[in-house]
N, CA, C and O atoms as CSV, one atom per row, in Angstrom:
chain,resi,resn,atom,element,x,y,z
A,1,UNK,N,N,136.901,133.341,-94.669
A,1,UNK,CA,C,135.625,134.032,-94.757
A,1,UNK,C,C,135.520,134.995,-93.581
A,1,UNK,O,O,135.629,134.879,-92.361
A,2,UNK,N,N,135.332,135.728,-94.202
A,2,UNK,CA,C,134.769,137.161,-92.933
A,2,UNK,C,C,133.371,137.066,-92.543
A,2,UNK,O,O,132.350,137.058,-93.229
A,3,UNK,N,N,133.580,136.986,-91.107
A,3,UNK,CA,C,132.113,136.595,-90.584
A,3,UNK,C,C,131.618,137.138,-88.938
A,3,UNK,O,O,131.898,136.820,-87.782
A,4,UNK,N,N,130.849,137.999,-89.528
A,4,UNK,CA,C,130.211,139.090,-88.058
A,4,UNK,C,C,129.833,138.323,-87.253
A,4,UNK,O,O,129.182,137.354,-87.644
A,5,UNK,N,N,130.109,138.492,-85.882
A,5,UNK,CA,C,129.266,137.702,-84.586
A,5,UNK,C,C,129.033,139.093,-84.221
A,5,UNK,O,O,129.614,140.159,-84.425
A,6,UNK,N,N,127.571,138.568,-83.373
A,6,UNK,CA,C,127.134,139.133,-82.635
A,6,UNK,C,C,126.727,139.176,-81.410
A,6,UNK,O,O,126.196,138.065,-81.417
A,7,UNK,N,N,126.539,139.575,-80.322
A,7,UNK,CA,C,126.801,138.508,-79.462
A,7,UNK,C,C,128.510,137.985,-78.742
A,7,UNK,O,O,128.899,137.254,-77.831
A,8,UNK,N,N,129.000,138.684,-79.571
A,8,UNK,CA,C,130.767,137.878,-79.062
A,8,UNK,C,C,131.284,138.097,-78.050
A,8,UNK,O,O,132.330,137.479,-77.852
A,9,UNK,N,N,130.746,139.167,-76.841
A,9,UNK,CA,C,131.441,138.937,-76.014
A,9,UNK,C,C,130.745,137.968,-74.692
A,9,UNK,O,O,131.285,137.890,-73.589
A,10,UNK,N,N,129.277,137.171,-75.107
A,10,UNK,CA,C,129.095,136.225,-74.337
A,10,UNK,C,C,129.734,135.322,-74.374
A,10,UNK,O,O,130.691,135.149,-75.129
A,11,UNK,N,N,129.207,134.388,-73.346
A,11,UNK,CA,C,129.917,133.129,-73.117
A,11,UNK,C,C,130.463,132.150,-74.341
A,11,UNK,O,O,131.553,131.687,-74.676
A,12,UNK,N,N,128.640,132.077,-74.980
A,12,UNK,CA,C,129.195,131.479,-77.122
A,12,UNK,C,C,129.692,132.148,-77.499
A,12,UNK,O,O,130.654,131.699,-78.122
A,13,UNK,N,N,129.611,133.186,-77.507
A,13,UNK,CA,C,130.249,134.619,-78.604
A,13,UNK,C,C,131.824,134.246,-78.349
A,13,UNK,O,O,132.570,133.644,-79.121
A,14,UNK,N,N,132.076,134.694,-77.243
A,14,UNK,CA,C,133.816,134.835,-77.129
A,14,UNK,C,C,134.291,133.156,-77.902
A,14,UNK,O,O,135.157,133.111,-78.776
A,15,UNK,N,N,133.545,131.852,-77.387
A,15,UNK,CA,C,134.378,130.650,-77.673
A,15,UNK,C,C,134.178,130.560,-79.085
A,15,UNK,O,O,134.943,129.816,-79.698
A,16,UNK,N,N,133.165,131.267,-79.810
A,16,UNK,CA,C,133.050,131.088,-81.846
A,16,UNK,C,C,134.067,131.756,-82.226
A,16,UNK,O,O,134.860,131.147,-82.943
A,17,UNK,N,N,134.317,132.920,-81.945
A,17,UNK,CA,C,135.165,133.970,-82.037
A,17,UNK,C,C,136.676,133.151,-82.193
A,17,UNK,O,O,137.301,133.043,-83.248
A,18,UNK,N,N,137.099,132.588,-80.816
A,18,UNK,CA,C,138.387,131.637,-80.935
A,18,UNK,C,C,138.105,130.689,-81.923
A,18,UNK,O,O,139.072,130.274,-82.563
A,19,UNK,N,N,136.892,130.214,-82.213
A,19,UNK,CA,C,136.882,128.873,-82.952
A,19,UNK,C,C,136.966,129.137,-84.185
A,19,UNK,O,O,137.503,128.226,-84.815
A,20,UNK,N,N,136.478,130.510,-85.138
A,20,UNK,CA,C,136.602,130.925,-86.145
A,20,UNK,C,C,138.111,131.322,-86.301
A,20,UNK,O,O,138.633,130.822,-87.297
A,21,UNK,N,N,138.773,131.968,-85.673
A,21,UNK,CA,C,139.981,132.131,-86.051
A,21,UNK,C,C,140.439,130.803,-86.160
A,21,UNK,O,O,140.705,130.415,-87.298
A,22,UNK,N,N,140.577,130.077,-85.283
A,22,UNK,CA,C,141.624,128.536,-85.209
A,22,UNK,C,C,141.169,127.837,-86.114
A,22,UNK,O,O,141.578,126.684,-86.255
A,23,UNK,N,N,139.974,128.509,-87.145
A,23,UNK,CA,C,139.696,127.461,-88.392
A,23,UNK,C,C,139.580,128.340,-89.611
A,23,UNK,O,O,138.639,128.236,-90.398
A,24,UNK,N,N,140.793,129.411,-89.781
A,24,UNK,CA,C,141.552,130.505,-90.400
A,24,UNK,C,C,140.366,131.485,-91.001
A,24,UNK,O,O,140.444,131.958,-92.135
A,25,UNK,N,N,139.323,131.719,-90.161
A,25,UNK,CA,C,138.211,132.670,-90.883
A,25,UNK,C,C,138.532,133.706,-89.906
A,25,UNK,O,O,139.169,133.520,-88.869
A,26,UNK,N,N,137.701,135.586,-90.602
A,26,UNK,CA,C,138.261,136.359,-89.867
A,26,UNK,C,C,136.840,136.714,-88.986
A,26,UNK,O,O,135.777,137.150,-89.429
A,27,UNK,N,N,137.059,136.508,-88.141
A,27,UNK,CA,C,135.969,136.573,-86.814
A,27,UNK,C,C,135.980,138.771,-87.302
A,27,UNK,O,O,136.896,139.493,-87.696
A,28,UNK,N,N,134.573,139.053,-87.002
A,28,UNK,CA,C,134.563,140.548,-86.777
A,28,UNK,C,C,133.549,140.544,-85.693
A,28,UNK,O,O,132.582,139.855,-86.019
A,29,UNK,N,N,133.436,141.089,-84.490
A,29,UNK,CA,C,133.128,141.168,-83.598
A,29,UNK,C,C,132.396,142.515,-83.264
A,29,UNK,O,O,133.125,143.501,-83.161
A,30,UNK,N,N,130.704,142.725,-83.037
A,30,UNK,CA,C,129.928,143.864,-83.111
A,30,UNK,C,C,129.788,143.959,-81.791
A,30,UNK,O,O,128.991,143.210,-81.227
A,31,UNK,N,N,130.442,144.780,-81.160
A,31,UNK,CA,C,130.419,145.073,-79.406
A,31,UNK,C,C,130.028,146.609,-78.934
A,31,UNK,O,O,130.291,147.729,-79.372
A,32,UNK,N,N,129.494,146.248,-78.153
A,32,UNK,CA,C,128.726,147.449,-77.585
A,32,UNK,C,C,129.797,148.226,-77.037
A,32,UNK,O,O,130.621,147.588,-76.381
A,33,UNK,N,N,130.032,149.879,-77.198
A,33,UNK,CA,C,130.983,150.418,-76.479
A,33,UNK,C,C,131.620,150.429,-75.299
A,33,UNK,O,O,132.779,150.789,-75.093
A,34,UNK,N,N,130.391,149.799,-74.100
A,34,UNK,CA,C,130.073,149.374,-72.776
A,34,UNK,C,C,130.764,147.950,-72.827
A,34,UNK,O,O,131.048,147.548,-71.699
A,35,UNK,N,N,131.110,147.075,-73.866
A,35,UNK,CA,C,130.989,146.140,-73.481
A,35,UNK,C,C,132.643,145.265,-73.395
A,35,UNK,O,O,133.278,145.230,-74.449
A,36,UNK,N,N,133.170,144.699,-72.330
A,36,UNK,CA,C,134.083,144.101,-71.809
A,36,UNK,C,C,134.525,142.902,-73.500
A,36,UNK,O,O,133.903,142.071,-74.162
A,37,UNK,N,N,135.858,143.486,-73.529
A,37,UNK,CA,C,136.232,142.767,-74.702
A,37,UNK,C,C,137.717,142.305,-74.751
A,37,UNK,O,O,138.288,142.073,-75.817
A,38,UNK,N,N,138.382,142.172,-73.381
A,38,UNK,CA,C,139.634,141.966,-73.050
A,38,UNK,C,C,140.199,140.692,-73.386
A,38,UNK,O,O,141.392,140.480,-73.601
A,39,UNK,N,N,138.808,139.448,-73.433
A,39,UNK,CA,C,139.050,138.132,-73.354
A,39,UNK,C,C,139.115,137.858,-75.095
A,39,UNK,O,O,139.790,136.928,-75.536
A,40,UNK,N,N,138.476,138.613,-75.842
A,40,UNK,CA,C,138.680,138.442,-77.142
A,40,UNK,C,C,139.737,138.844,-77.804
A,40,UNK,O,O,140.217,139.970,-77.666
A,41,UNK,N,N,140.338,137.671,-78.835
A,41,UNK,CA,C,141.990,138.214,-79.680
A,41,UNK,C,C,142.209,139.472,-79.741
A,41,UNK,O,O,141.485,140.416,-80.058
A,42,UNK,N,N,143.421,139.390,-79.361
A,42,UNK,CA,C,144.089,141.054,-79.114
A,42,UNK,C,C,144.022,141.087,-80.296
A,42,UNK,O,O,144.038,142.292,-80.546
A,43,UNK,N,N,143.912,140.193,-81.839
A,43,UNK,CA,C,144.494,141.114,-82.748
A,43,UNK,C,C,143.207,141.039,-83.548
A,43,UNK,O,O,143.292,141.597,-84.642
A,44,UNK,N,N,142.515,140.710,-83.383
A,44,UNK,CA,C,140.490,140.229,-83.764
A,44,UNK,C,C,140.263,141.748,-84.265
A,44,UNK,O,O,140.702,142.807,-83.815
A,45,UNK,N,N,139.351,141.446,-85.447
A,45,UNK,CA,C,138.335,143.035,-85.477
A,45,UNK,C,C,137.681,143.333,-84.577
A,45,UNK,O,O,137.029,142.410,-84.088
A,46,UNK,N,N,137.559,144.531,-84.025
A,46,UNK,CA,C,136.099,145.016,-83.276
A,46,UNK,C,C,135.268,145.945,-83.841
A,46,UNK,O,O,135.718,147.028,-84.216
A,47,UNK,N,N,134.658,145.794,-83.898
A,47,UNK,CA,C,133.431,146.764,-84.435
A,47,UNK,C,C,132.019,147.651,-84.047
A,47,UNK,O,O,130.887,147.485,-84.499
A,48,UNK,N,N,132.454,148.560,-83.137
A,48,UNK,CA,C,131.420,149.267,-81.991
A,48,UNK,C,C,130.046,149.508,-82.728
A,48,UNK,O,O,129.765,150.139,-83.747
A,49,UNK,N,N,129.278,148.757,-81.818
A,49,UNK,CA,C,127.357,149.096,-82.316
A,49,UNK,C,C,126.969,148.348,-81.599
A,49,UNK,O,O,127.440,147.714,-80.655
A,50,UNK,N,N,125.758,148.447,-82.225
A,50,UNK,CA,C,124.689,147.645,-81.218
A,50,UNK,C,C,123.564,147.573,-82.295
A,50,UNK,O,O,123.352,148.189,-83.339
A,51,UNK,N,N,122.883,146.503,-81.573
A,51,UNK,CA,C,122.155,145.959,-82.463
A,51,UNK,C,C,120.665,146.402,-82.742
A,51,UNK,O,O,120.013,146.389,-83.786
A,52,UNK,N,N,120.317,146.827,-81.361
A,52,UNK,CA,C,119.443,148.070,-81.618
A,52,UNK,C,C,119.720,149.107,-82.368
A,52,UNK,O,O,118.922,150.030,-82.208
A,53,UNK,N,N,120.559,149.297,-83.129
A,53,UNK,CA,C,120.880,151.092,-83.437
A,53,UNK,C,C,121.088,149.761,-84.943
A,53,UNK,O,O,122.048,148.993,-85.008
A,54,UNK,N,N,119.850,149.815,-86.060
A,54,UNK,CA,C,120.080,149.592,-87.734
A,54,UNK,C,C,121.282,150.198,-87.981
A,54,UNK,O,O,121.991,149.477,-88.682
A,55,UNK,N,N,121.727,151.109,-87.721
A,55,UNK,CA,C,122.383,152.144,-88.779
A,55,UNK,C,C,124.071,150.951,-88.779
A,55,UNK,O,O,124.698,150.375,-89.668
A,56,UNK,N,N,124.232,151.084,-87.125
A,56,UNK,CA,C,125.429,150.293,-87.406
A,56,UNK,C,C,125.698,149.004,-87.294
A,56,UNK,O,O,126.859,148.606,-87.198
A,57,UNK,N,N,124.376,147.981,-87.292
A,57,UNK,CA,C,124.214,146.698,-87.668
A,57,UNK,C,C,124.475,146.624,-89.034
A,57,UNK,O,O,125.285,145.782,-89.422
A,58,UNK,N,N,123.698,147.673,-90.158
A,58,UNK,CA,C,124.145,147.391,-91.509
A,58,UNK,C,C,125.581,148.340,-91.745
A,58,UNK,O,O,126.094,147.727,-92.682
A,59,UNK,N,N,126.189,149.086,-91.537
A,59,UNK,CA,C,127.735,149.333,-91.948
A,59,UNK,C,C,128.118,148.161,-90.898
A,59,UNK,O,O,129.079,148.759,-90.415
A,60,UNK,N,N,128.097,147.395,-90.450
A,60,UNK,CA,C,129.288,146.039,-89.928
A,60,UNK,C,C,128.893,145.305,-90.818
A,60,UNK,O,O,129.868,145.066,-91.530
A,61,UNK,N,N,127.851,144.709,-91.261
A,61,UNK,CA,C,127.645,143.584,-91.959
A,61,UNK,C,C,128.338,144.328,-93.543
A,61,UNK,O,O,129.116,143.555,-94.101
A,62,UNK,N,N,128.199,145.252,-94.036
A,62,UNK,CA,C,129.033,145.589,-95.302
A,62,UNK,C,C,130.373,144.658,-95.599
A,62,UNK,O,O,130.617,144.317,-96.756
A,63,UNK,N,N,131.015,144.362,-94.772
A,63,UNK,CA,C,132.298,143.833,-95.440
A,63,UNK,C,C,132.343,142.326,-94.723
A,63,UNK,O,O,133.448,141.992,-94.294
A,64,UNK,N,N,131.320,141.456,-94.567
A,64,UNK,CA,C,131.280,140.798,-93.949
A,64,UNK,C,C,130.961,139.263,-95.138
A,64,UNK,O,O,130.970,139.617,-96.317
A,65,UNK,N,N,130.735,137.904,-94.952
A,65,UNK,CA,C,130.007,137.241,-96.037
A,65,UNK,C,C,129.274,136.424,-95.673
A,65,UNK,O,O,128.655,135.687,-96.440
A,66,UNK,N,N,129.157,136.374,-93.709
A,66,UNK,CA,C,128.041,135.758,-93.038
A,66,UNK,C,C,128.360,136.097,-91.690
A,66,UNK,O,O,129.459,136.428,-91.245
A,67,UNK,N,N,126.870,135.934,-90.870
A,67,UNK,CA,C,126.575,136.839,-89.922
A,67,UNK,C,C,126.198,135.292,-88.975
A,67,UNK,O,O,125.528,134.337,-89.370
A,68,UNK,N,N,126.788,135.444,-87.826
A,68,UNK,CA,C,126.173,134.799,-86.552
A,68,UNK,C,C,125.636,135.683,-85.594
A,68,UNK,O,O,126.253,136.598,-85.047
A,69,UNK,N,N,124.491,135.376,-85.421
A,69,UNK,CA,C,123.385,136.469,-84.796
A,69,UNK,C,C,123.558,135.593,-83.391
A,69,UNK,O,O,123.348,134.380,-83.377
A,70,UNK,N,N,123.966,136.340,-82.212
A,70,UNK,CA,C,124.435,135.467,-80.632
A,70,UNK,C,C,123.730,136.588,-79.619
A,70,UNK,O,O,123.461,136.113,-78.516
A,71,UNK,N,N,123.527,137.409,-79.724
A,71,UNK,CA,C,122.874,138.618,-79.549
A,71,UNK,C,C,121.600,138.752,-78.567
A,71,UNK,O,O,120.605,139.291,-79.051
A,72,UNK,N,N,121.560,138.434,-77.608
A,72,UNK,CA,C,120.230,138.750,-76.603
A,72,UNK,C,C,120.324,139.281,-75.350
A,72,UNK,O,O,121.447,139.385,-74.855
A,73,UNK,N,N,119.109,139.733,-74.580
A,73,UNK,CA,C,119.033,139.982,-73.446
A,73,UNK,C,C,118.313,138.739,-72.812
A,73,UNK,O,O,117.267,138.313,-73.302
A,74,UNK,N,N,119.016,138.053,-71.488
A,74,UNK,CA,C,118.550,137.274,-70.685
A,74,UNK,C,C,117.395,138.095,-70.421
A,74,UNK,O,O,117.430,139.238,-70.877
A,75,UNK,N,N,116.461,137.760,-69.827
A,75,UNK,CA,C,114.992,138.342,-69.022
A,75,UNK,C,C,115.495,138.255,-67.214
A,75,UNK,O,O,114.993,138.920,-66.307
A,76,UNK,N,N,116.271,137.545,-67.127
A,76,UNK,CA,C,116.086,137.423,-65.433
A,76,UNK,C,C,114.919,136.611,-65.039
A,76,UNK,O,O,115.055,136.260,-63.867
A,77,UNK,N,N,114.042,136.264,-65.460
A,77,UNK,CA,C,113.014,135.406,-65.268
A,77,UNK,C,C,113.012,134.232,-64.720
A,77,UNK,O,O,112.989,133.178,-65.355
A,78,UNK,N,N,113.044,134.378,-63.017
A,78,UNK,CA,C,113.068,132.962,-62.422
A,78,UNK,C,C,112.239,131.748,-62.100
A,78,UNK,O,O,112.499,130.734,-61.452
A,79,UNK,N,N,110.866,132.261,-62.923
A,79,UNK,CA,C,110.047,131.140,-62.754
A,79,UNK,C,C,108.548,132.145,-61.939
A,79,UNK,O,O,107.356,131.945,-62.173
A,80,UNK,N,N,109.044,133.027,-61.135
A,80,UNK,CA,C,108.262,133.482,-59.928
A,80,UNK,C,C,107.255,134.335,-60.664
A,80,UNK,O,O,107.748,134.766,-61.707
A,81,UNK,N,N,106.022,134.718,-60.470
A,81,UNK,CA,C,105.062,135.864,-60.679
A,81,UNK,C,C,105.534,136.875,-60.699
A,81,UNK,O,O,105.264,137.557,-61.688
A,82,UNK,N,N,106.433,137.458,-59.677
A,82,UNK,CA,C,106.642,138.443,-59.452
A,82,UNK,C,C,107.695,138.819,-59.865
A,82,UNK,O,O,107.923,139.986,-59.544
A,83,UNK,N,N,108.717,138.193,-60.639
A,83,UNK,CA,C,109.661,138.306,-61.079
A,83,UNK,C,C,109.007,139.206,-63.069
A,83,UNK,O,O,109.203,140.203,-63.763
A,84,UNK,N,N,108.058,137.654,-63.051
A,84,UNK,CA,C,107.294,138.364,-64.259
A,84,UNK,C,C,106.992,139.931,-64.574
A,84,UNK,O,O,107.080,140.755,-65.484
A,85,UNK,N,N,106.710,139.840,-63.653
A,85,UNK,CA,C,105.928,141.523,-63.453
A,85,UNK,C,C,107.162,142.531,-63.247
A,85,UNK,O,O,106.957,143.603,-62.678
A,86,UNK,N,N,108.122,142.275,-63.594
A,86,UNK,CA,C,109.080,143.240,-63.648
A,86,UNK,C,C,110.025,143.577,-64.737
A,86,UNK,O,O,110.789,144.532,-64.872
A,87,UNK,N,N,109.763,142.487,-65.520
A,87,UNK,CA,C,110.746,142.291,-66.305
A,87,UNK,C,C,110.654,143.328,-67.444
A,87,UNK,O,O,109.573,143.644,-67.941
A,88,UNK,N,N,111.696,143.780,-67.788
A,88,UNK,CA,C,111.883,145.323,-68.896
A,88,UNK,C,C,111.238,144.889,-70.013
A,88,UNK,O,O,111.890,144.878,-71.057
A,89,UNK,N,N,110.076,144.520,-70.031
A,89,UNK,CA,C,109.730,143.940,-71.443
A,89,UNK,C,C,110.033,145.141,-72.955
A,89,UNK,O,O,110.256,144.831,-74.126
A,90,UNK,N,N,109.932,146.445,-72.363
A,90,UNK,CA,C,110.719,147.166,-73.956
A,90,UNK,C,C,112.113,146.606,-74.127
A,90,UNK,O,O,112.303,146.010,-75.187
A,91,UNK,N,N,113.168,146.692,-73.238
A,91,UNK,CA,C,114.005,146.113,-73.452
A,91,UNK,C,C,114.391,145.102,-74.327
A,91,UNK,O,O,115.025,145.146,-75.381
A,92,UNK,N,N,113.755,143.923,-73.524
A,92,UNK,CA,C,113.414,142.415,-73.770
A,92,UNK,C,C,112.935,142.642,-75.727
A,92,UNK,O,O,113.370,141.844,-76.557
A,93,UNK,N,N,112.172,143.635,-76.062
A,93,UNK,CA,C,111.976,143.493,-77.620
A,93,UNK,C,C,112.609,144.381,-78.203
A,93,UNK,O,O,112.492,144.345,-79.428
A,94,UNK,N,N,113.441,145.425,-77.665
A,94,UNK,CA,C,114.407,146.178,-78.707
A,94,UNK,C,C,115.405,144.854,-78.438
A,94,UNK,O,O,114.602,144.103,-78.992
A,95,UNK,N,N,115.965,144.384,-78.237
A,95,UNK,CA,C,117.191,143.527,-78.194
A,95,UNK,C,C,116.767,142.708,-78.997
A,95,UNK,O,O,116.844,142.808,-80.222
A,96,UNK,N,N,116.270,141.802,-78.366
A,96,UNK,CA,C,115.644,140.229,-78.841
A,96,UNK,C,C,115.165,140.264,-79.980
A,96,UNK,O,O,115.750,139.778,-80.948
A,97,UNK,N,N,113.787,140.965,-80.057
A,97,UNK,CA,C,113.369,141.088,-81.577
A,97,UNK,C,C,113.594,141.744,-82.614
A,97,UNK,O,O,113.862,141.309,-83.734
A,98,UNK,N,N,113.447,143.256,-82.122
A,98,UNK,CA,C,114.239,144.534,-82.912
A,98,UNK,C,C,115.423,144.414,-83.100
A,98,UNK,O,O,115.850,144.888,-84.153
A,99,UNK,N,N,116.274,143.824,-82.279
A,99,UNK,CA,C,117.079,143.760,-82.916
A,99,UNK,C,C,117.954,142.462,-83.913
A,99,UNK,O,O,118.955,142.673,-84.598
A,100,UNK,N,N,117.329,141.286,-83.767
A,100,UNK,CA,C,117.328,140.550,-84.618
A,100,UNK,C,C,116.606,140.595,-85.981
A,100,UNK,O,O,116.949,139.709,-86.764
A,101,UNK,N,N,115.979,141.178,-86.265
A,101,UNK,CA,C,115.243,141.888,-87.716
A,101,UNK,C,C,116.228,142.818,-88.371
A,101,UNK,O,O,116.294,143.014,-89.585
A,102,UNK,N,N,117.045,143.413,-87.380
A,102,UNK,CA,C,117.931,144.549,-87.962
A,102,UNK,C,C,119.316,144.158,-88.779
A,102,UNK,O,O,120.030,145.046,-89.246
């Protein structure tokens, strides 16, 4: 089964990625152009987008027959007030939410 992660080059992302191959499914991997992908199978799909940008969330999922959505922005949020008060909250909802709807 062909199956999009998203998310793959985090910490879960990269170890599903190995775990889908070693259980003969074809891992396709939606990575940000920016984003460090050395640790994932040299011979793995990659598939440049982002998950903010619809356009190329739906051409990856096209040839796909299930989707693991792994996909977020940490907040940095250490607990503190003032940490609160900083945090990229557009960010925080094009990623997180916007782009999990997409």
């Amino acid at each position: 089964m062909r199956v999009l992660v998203t998310g793959a080059t985090g910490f879960v992302g990269i170890n599903l990625v190995h775990a889908l191959r070693e259980a003969n499914h074809e891992p396709v991997a939606l990575v940000r152009p920016s984003s460090p992908t050395q640790i994932l199978p040299k011979d793995g799909e990659l598939v440049k987008g982002d998950i903010t940008d619809p356009e190329s969330v739906q051409s990856a999922v096209e040839t796909v027959q299930a989707v693991v959505h792994l996909a977020a922005v940490r907040s940095g949020y250490t607990g503190s007030i003032e940490d609160w008060h900083q945090l990229d909250w557009d960010r925080l909802e094009a990623v997180n939410i916007d782009g999990t709807r997409h």
